[in-house]
C-alpha positions in Angstrom: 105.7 79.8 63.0 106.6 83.6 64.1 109.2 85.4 63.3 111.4 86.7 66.5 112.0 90.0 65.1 114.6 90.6 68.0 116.8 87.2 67.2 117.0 88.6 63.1 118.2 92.1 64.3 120.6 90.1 67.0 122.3 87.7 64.1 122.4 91.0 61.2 124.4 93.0 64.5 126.9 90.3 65.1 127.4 89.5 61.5 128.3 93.6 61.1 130.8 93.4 64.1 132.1 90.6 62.7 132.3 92.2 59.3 134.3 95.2 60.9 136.5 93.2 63.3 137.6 90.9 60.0 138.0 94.6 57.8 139.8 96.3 60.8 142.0 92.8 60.3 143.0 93.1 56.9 143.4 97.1 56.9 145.8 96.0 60.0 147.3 93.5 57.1 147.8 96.0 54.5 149.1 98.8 56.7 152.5 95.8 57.8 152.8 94.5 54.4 153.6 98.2 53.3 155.6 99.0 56.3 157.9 95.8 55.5 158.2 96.0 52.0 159.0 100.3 52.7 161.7 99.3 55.2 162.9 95.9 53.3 164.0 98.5 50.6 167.5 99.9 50.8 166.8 102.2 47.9 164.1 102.8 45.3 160.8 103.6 44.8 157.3 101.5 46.3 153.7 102.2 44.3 150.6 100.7 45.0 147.3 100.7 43.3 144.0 99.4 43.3 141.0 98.0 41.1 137.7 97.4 42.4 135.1 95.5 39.8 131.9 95.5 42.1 130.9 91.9 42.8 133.8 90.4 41.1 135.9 91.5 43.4 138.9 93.7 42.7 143.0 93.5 43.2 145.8 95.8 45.1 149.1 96.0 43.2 151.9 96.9 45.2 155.4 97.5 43.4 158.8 98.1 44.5 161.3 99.0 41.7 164.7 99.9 41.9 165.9 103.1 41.0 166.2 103.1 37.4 162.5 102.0 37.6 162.9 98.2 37.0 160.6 96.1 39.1 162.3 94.1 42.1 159.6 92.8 44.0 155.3 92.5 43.6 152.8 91.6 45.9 149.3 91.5 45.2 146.0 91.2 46.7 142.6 90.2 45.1 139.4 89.0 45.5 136.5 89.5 47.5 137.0 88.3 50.8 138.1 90.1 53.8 140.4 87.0 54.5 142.3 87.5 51.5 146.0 88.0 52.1 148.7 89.3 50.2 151.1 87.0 48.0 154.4 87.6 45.7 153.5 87.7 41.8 156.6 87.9 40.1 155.3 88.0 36.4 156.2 91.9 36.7 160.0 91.3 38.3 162.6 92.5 35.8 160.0 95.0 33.8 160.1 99.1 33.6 157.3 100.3 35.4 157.2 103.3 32.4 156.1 99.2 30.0 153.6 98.3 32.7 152.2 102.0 33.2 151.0 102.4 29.6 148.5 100.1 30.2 144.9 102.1 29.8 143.0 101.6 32.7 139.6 102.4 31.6 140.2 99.7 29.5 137.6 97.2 30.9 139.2 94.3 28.9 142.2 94.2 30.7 141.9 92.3 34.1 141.2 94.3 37.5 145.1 93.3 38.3 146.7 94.8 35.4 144.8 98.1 36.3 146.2 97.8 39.6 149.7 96.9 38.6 149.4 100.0 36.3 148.1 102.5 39.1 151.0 101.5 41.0 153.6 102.0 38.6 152.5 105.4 37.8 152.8 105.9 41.7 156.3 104.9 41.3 157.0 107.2 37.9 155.6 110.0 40.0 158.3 109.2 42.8 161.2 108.8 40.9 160.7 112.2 39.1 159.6 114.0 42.2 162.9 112.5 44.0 160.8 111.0 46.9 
């Protein structure tokens, strides 16, 4: 049976556009959940970071902490897909981002999150003693 060389190319160019249109998506995703969380805030400091582990997937942290640095408020975004979505994780509520900043992230025992979640608390530290 022959190969249609021109039906292959067809399927691998509408599996790329569908590939963009779904990452355009999720950019479009991450771009509102930051603008929300930014304008929710009536005062204090928002970080976000990110861990990517090849294959396995990776996480964005994103943390918004008061301004005496305690955590209010953590939403975080993992996995591989592009359909993946944002959710609350509140194991960090109520912690100093200085505690979950001294986590070492070359580390490659501690999970892609925690990496994340460390990333974006030394986002915040940098805000709060810049004064942004």
């Amino acid at each position: 049976m022959p190969v249609d060389t021109r039906a292959i190319v067809l399927a691998l160019a509408v599996a790329w556009a569908a590939q963009a249109v779904l990452t355009y998506r999720q950019i479009l995703h991450y771009r509102a959940t930051l603008q929300r969380l930014y304008t929710s805030r009536s005062r204090g400091f928002l970080g976000s970071g990110r861990c990517r582990q090849g294959w396995r997937g990776g996480a964005v942290v994103v943390l918004l902490a008061d301004e005496k640095g305690t955590v209010v408020d953590a939403w975080v975004l993992r996995g591989t897909s592009v359909f993946a979505r944002f959710r609350r994780e509140g194991v960090w509520n109520g912690r100093h981002v200085r505690e979950i900043a001294k986590i070492d992230p070359s580390d490659r025992s501690v999970s892609p999150l925690h990496r994340a979640a460390a990333e974006a608390a030394r986002q915040v530290i940098a805000r709060m003693t810049s004064g942004n």
